[in-house]
Rosetta silent file (secondary structure, phi, psi, omega in degrees, C-alpha in Angstrom):
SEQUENCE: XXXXXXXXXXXXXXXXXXXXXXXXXXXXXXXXXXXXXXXXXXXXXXXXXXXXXXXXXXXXXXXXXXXXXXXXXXXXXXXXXXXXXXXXXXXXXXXXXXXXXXXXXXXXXXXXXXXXXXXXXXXXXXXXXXXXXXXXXXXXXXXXXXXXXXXXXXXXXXXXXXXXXXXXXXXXXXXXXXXXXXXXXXXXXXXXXXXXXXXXXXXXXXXXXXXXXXXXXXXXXXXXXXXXXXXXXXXXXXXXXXXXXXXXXXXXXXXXXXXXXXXXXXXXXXXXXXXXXXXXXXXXXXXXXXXX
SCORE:     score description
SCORE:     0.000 S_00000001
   1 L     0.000  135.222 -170.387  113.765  115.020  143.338 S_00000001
   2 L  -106.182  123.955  148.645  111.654  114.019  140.140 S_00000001
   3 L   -59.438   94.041  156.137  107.808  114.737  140.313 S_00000001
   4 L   -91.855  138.716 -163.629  105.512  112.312  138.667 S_00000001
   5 L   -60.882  143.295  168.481  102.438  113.554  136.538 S_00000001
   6 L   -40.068  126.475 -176.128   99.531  112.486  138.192 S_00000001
   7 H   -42.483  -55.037 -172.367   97.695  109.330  136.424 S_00000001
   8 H   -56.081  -26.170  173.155   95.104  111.364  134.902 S_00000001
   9 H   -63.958  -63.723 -132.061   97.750  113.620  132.834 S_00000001
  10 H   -66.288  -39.271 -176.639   99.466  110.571  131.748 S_00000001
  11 H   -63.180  -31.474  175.711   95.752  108.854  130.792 S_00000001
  12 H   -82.002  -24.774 -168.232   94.861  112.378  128.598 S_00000001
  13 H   -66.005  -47.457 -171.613   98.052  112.342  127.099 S_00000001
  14 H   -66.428  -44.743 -154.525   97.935  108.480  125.630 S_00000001
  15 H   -52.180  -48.004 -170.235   94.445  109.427  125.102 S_00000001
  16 H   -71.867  -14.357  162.092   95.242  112.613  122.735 S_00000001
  17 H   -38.220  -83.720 -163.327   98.336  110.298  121.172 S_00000001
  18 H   -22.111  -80.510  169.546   96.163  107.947  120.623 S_00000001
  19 H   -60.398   -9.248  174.883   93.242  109.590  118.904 S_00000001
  20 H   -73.789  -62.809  172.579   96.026  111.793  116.984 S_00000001
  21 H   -68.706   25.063 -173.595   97.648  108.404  115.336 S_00000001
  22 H  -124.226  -49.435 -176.467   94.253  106.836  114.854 S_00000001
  23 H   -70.707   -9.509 -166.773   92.715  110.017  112.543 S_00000001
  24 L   -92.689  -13.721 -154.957   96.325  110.321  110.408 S_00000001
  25 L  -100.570  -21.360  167.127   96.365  106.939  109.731 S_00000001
  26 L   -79.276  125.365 -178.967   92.422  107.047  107.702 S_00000001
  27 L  -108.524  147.054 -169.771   92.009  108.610  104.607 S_00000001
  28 H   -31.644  -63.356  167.413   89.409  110.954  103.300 S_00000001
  29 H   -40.634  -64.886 -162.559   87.864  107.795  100.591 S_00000001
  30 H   -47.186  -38.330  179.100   87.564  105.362  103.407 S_00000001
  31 H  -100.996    6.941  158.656   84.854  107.397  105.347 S_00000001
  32 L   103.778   60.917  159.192   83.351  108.874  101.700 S_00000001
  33 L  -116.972  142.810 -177.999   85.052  112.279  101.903 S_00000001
  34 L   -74.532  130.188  165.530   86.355  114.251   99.164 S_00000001
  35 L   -36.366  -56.005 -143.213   90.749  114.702   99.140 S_00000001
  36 L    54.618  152.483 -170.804   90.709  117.944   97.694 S_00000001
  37 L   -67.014  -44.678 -152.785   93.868  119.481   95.905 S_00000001
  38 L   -95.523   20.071 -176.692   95.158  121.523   98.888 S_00000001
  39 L   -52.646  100.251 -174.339   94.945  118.680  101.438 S_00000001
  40 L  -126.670   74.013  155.677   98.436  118.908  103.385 S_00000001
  41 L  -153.790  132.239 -174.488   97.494  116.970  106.911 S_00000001
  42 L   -76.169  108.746  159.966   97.928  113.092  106.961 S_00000001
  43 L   105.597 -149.787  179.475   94.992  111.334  107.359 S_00000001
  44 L   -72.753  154.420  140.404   91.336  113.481  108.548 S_00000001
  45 L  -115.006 -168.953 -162.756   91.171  116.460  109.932 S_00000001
  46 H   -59.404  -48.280  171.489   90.267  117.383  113.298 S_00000001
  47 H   -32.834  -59.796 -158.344   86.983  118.879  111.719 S_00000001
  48 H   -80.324  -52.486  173.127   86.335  116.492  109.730 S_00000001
  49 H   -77.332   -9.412  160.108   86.529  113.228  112.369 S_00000001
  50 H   -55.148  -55.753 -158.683   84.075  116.461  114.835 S_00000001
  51 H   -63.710  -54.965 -178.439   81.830  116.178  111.670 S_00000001
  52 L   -74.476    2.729 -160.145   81.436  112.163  111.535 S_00000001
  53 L  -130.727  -14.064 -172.057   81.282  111.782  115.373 S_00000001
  54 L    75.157   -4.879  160.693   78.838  114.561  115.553 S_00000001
  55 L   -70.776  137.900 -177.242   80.940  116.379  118.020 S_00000001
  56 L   -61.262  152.684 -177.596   82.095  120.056  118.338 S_00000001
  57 H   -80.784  -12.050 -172.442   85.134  121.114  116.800 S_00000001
  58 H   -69.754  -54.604  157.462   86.402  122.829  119.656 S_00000001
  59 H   -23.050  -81.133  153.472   85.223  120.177  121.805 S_00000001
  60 H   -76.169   -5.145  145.529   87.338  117.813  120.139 S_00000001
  61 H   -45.561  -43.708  174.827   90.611  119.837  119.447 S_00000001
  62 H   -48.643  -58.996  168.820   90.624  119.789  123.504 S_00000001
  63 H   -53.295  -37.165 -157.614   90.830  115.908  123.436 S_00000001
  64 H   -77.778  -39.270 -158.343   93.488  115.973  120.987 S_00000001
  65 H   -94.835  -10.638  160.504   95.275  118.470  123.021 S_00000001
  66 L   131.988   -9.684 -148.503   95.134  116.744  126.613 S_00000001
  67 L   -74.930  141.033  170.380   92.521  119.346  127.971 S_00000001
  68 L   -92.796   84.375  159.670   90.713  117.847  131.253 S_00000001
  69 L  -122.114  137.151 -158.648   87.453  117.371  129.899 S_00000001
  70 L   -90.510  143.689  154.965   84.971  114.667  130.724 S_00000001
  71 L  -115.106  151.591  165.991   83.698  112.649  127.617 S_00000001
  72 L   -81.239  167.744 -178.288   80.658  110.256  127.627 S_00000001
  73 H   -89.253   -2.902  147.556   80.477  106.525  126.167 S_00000001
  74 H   -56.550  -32.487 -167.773   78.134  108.107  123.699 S_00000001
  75 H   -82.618  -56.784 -172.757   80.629  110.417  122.376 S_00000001
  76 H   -54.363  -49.561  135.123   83.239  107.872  122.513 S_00000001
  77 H    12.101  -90.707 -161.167   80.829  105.618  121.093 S_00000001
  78 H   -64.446  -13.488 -171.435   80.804  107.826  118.207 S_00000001
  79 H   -86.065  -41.698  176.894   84.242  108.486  117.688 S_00000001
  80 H   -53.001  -60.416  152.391   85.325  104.925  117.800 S_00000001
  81 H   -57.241  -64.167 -171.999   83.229  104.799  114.393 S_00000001
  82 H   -32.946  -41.297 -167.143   84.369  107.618  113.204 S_00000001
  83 L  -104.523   21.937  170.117   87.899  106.615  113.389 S_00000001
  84 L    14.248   53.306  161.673   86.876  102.940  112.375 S_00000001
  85 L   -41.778   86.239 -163.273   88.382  101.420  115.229 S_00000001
  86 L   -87.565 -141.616 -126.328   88.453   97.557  115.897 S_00000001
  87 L  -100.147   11.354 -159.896   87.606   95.760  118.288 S_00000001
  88 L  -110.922  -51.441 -135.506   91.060   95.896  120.382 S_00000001
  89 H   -97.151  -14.512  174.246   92.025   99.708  119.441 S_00000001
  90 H  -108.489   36.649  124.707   88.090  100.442  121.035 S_00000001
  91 H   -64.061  -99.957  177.743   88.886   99.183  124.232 S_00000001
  92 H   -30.209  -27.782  157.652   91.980  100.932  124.772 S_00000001
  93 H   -60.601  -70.599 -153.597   90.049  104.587  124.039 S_00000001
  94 H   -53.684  -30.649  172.360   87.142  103.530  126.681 S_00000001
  95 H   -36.895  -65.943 -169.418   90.368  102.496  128.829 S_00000001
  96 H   -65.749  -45.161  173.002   92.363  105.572  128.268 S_00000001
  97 H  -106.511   43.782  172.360   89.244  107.293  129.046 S_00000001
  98 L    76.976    6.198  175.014   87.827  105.707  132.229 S_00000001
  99 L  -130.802  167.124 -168.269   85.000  104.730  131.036 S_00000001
 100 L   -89.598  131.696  170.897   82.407  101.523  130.075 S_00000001
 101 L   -32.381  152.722 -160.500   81.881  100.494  126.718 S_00000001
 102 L  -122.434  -24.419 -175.345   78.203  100.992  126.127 S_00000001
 103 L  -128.070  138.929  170.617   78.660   98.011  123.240 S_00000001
 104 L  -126.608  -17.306  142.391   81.590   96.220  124.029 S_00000001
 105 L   -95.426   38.576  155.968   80.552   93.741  120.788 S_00000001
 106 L   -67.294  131.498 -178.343   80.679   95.836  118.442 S_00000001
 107 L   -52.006  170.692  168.196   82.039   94.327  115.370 S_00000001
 108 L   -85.982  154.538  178.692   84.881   95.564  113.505 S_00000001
 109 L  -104.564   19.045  176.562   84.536   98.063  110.851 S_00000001
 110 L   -94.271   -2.251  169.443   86.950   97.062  108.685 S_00000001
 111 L  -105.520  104.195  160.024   84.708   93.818  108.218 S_00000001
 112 L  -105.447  137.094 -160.068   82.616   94.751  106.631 S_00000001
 113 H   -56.481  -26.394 -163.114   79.621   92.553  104.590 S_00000001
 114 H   -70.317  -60.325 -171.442   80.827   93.746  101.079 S_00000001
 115 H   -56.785  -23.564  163.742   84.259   92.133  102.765 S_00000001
 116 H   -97.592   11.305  140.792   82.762   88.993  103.888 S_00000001
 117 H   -78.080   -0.003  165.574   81.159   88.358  100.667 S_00000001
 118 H   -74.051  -26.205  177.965   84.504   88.794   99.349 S_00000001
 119 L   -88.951   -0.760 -172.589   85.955   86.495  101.177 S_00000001
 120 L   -98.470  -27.009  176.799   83.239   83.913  100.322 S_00000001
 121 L   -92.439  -10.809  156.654   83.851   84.627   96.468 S_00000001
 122 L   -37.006  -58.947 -169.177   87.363   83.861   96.815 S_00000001
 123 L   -57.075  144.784    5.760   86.904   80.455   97.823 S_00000001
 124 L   -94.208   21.516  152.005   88.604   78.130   97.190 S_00000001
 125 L   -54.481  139.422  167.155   91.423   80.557   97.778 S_00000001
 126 L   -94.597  152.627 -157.134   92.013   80.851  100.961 S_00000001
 127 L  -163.809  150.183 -174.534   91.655   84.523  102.282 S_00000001
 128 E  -163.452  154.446  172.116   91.632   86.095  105.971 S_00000001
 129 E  -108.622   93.524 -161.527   91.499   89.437  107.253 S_00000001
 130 E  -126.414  165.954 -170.739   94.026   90.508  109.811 S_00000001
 131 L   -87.373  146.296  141.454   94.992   93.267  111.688 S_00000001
 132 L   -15.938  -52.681 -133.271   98.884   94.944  112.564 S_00000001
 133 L  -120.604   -2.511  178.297   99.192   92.960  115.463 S_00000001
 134 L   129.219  -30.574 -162.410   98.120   89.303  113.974 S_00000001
 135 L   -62.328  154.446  179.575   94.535   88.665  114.727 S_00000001
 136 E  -109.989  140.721 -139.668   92.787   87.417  112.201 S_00000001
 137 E  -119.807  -30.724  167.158   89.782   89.175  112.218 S_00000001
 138 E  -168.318  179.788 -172.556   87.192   87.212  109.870 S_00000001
 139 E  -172.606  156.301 -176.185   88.239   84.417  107.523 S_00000001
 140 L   -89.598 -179.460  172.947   86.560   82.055  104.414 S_00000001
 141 L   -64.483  -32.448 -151.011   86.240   78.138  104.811 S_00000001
 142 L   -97.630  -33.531  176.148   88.590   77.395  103.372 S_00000001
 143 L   -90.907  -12.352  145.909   91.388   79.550  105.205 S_00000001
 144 L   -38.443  -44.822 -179.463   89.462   78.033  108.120 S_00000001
 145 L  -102.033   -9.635 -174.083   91.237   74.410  107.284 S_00000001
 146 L   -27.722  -76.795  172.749   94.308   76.070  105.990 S_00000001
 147 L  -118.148   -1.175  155.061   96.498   75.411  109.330 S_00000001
 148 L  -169.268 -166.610  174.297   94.342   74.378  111.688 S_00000001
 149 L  -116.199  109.785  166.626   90.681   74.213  112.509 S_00000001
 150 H   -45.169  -41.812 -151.089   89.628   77.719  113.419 S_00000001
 151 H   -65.187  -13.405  173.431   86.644   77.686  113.971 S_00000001
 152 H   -94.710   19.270  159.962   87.574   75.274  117.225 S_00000001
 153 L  -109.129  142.662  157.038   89.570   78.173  118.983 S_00000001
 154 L   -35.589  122.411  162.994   88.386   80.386  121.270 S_00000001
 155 H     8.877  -77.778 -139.964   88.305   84.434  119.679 S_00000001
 156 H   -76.339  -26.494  169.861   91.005   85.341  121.571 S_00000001
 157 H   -50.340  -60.994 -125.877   93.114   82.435  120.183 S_00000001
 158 L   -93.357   81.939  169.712   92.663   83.241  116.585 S_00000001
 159 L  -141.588  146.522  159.416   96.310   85.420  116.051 S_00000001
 160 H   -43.281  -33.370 -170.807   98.966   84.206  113.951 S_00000001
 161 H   -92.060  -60.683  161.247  101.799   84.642  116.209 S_00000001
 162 H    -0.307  -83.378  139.921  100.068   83.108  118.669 S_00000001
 163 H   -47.309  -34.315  164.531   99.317   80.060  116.645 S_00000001
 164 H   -57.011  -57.548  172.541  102.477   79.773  115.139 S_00000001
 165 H   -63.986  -39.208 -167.614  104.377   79.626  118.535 S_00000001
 166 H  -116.269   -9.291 -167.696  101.782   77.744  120.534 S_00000001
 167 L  -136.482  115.555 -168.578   99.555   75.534  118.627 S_00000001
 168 H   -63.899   -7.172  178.163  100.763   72.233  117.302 S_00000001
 169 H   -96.334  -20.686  150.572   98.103   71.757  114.412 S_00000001
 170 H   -47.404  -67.055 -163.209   99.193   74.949  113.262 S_00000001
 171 H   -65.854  -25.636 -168.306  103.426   74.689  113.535 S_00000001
 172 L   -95.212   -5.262  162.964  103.102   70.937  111.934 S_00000001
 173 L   -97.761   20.112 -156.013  101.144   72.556  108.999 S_00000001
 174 E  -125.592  126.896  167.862  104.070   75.149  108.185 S_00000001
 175 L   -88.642  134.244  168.419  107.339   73.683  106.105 S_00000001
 176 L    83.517   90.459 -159.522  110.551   75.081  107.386 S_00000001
 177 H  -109.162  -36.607  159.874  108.940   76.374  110.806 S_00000001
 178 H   -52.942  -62.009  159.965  111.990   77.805  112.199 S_00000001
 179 H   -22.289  -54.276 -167.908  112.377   80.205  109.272 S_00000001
 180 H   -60.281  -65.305 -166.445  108.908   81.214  108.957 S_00000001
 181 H   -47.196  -71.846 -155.296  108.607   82.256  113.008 S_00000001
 182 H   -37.364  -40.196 -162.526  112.220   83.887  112.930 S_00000001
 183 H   -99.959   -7.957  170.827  110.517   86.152  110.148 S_00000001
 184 H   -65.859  -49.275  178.661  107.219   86.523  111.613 S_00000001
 185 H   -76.266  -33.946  166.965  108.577   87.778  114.694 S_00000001
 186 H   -59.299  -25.465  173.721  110.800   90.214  112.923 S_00000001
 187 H   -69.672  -40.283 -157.747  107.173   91.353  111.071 S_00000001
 188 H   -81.421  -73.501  162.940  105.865   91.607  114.510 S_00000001
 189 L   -38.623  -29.682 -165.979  108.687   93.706  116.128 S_00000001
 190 L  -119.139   14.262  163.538  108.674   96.213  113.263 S_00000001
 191 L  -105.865  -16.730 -163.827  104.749   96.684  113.064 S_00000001
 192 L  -102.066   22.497  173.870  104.626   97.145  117.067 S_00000001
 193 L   -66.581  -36.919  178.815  107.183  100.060  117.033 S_00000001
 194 L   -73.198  -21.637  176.825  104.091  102.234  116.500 S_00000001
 195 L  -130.043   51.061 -163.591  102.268  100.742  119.183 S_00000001
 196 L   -81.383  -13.333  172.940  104.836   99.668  121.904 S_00000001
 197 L   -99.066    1.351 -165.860  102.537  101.573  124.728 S_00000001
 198 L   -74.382  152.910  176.589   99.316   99.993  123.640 S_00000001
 199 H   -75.458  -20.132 -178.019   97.856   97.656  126.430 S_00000001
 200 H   -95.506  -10.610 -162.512   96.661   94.900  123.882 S_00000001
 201 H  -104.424  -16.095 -135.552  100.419   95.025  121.604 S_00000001
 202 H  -127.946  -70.183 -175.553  101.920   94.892  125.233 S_00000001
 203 H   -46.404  -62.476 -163.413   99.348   91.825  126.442 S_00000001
 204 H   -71.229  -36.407  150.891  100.059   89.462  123.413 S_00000001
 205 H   -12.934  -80.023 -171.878  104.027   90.411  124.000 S_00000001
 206 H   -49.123  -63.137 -164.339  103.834   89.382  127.381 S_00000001
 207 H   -69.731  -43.082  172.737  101.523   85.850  126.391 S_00000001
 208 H   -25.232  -75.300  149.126  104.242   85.331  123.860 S_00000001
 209 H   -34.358  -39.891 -164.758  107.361   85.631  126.677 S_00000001
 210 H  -108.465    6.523 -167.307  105.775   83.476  128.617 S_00000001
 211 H  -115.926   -8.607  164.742  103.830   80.358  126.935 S_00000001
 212 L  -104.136  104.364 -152.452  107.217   80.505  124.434 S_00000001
 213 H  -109.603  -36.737  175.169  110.779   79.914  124.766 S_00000001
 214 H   -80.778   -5.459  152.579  111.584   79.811  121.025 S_00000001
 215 H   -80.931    8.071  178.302  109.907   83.166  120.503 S_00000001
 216 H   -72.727  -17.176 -159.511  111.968   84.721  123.863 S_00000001
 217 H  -103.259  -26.260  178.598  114.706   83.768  121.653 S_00000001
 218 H   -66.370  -45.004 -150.916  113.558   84.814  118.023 S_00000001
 219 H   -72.071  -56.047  178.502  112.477   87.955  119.708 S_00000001
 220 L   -36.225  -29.244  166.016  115.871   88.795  121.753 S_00000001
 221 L   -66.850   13.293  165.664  117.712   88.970  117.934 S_00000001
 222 L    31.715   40.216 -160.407  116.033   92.376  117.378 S_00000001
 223 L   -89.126  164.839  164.473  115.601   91.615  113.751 S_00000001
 224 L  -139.358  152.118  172.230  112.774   93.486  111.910 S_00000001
 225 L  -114.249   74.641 -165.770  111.088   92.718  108.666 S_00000001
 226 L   -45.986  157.740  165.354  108.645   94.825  106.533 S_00000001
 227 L  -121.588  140.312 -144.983  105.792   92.847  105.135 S_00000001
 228 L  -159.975  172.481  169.930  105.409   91.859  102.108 S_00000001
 229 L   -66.274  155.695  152.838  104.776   88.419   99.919 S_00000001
 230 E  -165.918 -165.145  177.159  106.194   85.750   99.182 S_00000001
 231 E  -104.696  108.262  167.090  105.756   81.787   98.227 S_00000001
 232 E   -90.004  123.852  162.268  104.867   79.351  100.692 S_00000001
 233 E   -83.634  114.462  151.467  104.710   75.645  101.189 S_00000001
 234 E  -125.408  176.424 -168.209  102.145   73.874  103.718 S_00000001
 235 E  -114.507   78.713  175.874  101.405   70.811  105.077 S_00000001
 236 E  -104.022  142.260 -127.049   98.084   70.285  105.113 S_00000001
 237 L   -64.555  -36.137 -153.471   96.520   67.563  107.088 S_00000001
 238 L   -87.934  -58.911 -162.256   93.394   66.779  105.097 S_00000001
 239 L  -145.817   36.662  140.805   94.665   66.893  101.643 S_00000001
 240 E    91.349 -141.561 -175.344   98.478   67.326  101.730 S_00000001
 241 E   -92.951  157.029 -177.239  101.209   69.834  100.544 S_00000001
 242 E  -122.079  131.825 -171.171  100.176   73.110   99.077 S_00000001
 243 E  -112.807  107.746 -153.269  102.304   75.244   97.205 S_00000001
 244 E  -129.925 -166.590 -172.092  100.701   78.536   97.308 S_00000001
 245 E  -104.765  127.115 -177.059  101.653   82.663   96.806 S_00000001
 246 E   -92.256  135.694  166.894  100.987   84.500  100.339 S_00000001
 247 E  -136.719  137.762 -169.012   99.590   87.957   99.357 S_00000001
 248 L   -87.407  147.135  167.304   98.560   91.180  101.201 S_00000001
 249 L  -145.958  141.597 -172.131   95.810   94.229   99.769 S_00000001
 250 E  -102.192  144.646 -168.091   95.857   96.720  102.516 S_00000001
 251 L  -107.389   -7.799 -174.839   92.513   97.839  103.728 S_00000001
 252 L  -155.040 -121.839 -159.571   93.905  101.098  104.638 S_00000001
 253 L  -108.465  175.234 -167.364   97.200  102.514  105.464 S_00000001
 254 L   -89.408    5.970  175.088  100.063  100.023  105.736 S_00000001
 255 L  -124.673   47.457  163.638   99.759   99.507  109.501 S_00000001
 256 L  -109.675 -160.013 -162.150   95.794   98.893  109.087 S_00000001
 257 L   -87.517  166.907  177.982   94.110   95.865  108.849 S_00000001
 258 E  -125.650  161.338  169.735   94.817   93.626  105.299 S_00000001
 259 E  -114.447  113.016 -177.789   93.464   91.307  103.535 S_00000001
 260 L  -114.925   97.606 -169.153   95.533   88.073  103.173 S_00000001
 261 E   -81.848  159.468  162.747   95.049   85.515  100.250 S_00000001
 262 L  -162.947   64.684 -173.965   96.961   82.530   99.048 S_00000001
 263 L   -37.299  169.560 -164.634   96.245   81.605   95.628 S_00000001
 264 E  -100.898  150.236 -168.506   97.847   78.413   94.369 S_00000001
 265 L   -91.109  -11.321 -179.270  101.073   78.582   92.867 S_00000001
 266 L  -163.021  143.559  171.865  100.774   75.656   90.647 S_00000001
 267 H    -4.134  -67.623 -178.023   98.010   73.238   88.976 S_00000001
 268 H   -67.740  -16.645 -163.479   98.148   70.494   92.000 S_00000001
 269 H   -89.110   -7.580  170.229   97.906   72.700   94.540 S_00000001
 270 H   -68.573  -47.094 -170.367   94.753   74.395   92.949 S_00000001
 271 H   -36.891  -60.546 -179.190   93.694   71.201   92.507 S_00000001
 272 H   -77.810    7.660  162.430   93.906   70.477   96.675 S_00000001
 273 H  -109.707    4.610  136.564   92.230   73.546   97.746 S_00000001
 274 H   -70.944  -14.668  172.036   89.210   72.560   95.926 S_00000001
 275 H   -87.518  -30.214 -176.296   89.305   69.623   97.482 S_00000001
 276 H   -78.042  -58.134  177.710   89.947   71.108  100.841 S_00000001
 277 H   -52.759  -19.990 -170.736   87.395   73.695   99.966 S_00000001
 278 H   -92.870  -32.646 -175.098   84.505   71.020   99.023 S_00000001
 279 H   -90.158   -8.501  167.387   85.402   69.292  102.780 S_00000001
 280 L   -83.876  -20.541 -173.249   84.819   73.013  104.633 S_00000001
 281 L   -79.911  -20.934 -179.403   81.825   73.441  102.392 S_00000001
 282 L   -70.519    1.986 -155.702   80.068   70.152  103.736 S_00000001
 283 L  -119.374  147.890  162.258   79.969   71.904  107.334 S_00000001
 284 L   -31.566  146.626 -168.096   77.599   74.682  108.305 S_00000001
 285 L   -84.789  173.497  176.410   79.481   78.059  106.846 S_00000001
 286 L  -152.473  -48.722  154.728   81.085   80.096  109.658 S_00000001
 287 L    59.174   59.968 -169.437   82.937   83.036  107.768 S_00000001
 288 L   -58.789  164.967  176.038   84.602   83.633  111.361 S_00000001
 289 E  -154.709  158.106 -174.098   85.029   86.897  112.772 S_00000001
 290 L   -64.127  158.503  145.670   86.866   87.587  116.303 S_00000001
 291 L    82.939   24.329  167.022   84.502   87.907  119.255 S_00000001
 292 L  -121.556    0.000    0.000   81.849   85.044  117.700 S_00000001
């Protein structure tokens, strides 16, 4: 006869995963700590995300290790900065621990204002900030008209795979559309191997399966793809094809969030993202961000 652990083990357990792959994956620069020579532990240490959270160290070894301890949504609160969480990966902790968000719109912290004036000096490049799992997370004007018009979806809309599969002013602005998805979904599958228990990497699965029968079909080929660059054509509505470079700068570690540009690959097509940028610039700015 097999015994199953009791929900609350299996809820400390994700939890101390959880917060284990969330401090390895941040590095000492990102929250303004010094490396040091003798540094051997990936990412913070336990000390060190106690010290930014304001928490004991003991206190928090105990989380890490599964210990049946109550935490508050201040502490969690605090941790959730510390470990510069967004806005998806700080749900799932208040989940994981039972309890209510005290902010539940707090912004992300990987958008930060230095990053959306970056993304504003850019223009008329088009530039977006996304996450591992697709969402695009803030975006310029200009990457606004790119493939559709963002700024007229709902938050919860604004993910690439999403859009790709489901939204027809998107798939009619991408040449060779079969191609693209087949590797997009292969991008997809081999960033959510690290997060195949999360509840929101689980949720967008699941909306995938079911509002798509060519990704049930992409996905069933078990291909995977690292990501990387390449050259892209689209087809965009306003001011026609663009031939441009797509390129990533990692905001972190390589399964954090990125920053994704797509400078023009040749004379006309600079040419038509100033023109596309001068028809996003007549409209009130927006500089989107999820959860606005």
């Amino acid at each position: 006869m097999t015994t199953m652990a009791p929900e609350s083990d299996i809820r400390r357990q994700e939890l101390a995963g959880f917060l284990r792959s969330r401090r390895e994956r941040i590095t000492p620069e990102q929250v303004g700590l010094v490396r040091g020579r003798r540094r051997r532990t990936p990412g913070l240490r336990r000390e060190e995300v106690a010290q930014l959270s304001a928490v004991g160290v003991t206190w928090y070894t105990w989380l890490e290790q599964a210990r049946d301890i109550q935490v508050s949504p201040q502490v969690l609160d605090a941790l959730a900065r510390a470990l510069l969480l967004d806005r998806s990966e700080r749900s799932h902790l208040f989940a994981l621990s039972g309890a209510t968000d005290p902010a539940p719109g707090t912004e992300c912290p990987s958008v930060t204002p230095a990053l959306r004036t970056l993304l504003e000096q850019l223009e008329p490049i088009p530039a977006c900030v996304q996450n591992s799992r697709y969402d695009i997370l803030a975006y310029n004007r200009t990457y606004g008209r790119l493939l559709c018009d963002l700024d007229a979806l709902p938050p919860e809309d604004r993910n690439c795979m999403i859009l790709a599969f489901t939204d027809a002013d998107w798939r009619a602005s991408v040449v060779d559309l079969p191609e693209v998805n087949r590797t997009m979904a292969a991008k997809f599958r081999a960033s959510m191997a690290g997060h195949l228990a999360e509840p929101a990497w689980k949720a967008l699965l699941k909306r995938l399966e079911t509002e798509s029968a060519e990704f049930r079909e992409v996905w069933e080929r078990h291909e995977v793809v690292n990501q990387g660059g390449r050259t892209k054509y689209i087809r965009n509505a306003e001011v026609g094809l663009l031939h441009v470079e797509h390129t990533n700068l990692w905001l972190g570690p390589g399964s954090g969030p990125r920053l994704v540009s797509y400078p023009p690959a040749d004379a006309v097509t600079r040419e038509r993202l100033e023109r596309l940028w001068s028809l996003a610039a007549a409209e009130p700015p927006s500089y989107g961000t999820m959860g606005e």
